[in-house]
C-alpha positions as CSV (number, residue, x, y, z in Angstrom):
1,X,0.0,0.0,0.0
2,X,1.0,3.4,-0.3
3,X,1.2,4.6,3.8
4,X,3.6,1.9,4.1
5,X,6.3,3.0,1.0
6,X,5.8,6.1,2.6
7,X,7.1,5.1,6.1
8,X,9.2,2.9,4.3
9,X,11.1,5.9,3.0
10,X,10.2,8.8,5.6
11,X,13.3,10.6,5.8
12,X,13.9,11.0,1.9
13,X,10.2,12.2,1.4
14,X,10.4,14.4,4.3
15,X,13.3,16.5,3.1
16,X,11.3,17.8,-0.1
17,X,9.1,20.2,-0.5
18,X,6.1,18.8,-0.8
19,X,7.0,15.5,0.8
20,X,7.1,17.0,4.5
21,X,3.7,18.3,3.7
22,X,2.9,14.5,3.1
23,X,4.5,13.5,6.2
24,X,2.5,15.8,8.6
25,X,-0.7,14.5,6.9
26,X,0.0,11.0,7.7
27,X,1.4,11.7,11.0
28,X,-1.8,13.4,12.2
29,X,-4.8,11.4,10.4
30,X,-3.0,8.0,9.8
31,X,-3.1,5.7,13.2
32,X,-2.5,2.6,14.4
33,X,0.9,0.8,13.6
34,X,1.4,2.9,10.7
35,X,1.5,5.8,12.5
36,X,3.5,4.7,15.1
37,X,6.2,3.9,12.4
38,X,6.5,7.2,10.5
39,X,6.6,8.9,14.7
40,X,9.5,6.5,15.4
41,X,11.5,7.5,11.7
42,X,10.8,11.1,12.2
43,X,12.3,10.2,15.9
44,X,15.6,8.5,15.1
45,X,16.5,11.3,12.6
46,X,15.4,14.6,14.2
47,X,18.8,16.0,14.0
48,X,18.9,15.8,10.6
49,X,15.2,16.4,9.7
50,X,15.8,19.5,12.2
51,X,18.6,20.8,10.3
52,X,16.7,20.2,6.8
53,X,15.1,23.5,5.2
54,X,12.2,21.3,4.8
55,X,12.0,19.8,7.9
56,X,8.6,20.9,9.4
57,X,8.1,17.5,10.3
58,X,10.1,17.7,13.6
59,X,8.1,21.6,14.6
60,X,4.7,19.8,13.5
61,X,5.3,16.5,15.7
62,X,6.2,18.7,18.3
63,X,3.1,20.7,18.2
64,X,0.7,17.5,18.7
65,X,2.1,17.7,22.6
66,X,2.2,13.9,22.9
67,X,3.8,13.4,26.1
68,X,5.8,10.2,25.6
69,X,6.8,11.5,22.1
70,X,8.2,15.2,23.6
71,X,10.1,13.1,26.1
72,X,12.1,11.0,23.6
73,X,12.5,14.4,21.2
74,X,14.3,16.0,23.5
75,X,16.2,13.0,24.6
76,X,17.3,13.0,20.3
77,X,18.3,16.5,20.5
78,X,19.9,16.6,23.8
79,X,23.9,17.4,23.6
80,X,23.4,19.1,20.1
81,X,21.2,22.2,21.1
82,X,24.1,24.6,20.6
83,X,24.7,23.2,16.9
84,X,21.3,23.1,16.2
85,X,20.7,26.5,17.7
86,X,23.0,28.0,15.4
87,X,21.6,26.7,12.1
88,X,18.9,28.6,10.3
89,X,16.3,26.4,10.2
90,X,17.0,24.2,12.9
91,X,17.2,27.3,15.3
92,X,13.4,27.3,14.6
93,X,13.0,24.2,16.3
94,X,15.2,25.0,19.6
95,X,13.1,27.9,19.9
96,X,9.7,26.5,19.3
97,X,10.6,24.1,21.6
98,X,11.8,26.5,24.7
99,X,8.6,28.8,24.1
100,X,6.2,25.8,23.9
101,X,7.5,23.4,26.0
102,X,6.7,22.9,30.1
103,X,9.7,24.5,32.5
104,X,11.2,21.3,33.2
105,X,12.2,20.9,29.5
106,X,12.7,24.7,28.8
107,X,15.3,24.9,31.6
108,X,17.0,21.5,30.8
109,X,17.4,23.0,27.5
110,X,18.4,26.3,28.3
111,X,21.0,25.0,30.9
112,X,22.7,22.8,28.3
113,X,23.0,26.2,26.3
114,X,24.6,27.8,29.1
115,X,26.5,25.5,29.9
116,X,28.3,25.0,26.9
117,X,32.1,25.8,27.1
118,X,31.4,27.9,23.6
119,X,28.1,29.3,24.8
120,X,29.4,32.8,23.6
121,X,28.5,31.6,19.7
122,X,24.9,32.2,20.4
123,X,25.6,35.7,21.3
124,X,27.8,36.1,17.8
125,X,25.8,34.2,15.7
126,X,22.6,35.9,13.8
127,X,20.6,32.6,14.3
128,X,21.8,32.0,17.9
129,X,21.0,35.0,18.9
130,X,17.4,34.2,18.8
131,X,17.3,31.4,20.6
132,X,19.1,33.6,23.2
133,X,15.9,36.2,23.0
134,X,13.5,32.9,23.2
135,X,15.2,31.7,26.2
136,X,15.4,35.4,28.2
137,X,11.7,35.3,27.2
138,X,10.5,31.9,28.4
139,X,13.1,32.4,31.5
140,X,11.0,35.6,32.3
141,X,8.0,32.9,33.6
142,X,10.5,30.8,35.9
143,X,11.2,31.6,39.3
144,X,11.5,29.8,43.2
145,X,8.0,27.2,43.6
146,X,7.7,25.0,46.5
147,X,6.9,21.3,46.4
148,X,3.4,22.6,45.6
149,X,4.4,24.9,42.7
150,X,3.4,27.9,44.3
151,X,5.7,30.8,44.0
152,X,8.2,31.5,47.2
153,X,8.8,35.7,47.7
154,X,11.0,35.2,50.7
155,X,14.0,32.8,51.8
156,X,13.8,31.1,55.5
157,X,14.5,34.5,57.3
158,X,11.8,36.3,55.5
159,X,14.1,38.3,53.4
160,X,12.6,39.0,49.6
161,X,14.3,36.6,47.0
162,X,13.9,39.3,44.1
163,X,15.2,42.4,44.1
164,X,11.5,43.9,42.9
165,X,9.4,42.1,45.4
166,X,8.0,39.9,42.1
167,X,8.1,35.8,42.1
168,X,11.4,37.0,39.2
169,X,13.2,39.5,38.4
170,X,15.2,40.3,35.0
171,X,18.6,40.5,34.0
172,X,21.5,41.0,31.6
173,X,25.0,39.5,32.8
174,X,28.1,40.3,31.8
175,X,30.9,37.5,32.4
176,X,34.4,37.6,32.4
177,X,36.7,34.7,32.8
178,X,40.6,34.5,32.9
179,X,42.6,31.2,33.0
180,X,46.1,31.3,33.6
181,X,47.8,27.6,33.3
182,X,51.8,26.6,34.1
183,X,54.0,24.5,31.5
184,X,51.3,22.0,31.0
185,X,53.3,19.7,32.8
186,X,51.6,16.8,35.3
187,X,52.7,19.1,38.2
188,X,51.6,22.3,36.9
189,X,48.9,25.0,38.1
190,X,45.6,26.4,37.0
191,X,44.4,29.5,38.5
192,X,40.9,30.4,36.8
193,X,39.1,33.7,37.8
194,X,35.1,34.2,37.2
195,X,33.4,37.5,37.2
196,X,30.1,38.0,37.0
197,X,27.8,41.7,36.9
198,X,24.0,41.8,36.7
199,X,23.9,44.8,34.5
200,X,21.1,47.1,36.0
201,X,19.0,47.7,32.5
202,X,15.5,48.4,33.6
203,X,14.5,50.4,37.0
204,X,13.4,46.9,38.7
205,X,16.0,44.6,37.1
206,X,17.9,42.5,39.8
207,X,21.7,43.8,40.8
208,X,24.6,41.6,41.3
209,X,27.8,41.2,41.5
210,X,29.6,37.8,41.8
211,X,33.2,36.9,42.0
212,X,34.7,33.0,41.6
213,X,38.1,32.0,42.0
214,X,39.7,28.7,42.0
215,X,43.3,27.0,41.9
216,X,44.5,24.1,41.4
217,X,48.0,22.1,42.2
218,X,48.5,18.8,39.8
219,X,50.8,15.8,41.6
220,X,53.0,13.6,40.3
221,X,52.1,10.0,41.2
222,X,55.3,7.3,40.8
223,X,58.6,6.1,41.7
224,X,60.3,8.5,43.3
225,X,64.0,9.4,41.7
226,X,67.0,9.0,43.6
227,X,68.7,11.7,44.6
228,X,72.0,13.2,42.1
229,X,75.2,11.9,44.1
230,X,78.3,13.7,43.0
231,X,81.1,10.9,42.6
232,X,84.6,12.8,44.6
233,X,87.6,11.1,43.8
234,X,90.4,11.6,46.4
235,X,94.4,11.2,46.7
236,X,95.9,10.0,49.4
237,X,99.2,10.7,49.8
């Protein structure tokens, strides 16, 4: 039949013009088994389908908000947002899924971004920077919940969390970090120095100042060297 050459041959068909079109059809009015196979193709190559200028597919099966499906989406994406967030179509995808998605995933996201040692591309890059804007704009909504996921205005000895008073406040940061290593050798030191500033935009925007050092001493592990001797012949008369 022709469902099945079609989710015999999902990824090709997907990557055309029309074909994705075809794809989205199938995946939201076909069902049963069928289905359940073009889901699992569109699945195992959302990277690529992502990345694809034709690659609705992966936006539209987002969009249907099928929980077990958006789990194992972002479990395929995970460790390549900060590729995919600088391509220009599959930057549409990170940021429909930070904007649509529940906090949990939106932060899991969002930390991988920032914790990136190359993080700073996003800022630099024209399609990176968007995904920056989505995430300032979806982290506008997070702030401290208790176990009941009700908003918490003050710490343990009642003193206000945000500098406004509000369950968040806003921010722009400015980081600087300097690493200074030795020779590279196994006994060498690192000496890294973190800055960060909470730049003070907006009349309510939150204020800080943070500073982070940290040093570190290497060993050398092994059998120890005997020590130099110096060899002094003497005359004897």
């Amino acid at each position: 039949p022709l469902l099945y050459e079609i989710a015999n041959n999902c990824f090709a068909i997907a990557t055309q013009k029309s074909g994705c079109c075809v794809i989205q059809s199938c995946v939201e009015f076909a069902g049963g088994e069928l289905r359940d196979c073009i889901i699992a193709e569109i699945l195992t190559n959302a990277v690529q389908l992502s990345e694809d200028q034709y690659g609705y597919v992966v936006q539209h099966l987002w969009g249907l908000k099928l929980p077990r499906v958006t789990y194992i989406l972002i479990n395929r994406l995970q460790g390549n947002f900060l590729t995919l967030s600088c391509n220009k179509y599959s930057s549409n995808v990170v940021e429909k899924i930070i904007l649509d998605s529940r906090e949990k995933h939106s932060t899991r996201i969002i930390t991988e971004l920032l914790s990136n040692p190359s993080d700073s591309m996003l800022l630099m890059d024209p399609y990176g920077n968007f995904v920056i804007q989505s995430s300032l704009q979806r982290a506008k909504h997070a702030g401290a919940r208790d176990d009941k996921r009700n908003p918490i205005l003050r710490d343990y000895y009642s003193s206000p969390l945000t500098s406004s008073g509000n369950t968040h406040d806003d921010m722009l940061l400015a980081k600087l970090e300097t690493v200074n290593t030795g020779s590279g050798d196994p006994g060498s030191s690192v000496f890294v120095f973190n800055m960060d500033q909470g730049l003070p935009v907006g009349s309510e925007w939150l204020v800080f100042s943070r500073v982070n050092a940290r040093a570190r001493k290497g060993l050398v592990l092994g059998p120890m060297r005997p020590p130099k001797t110096k060899s002094v012949m003497r005359c004897c008369d």
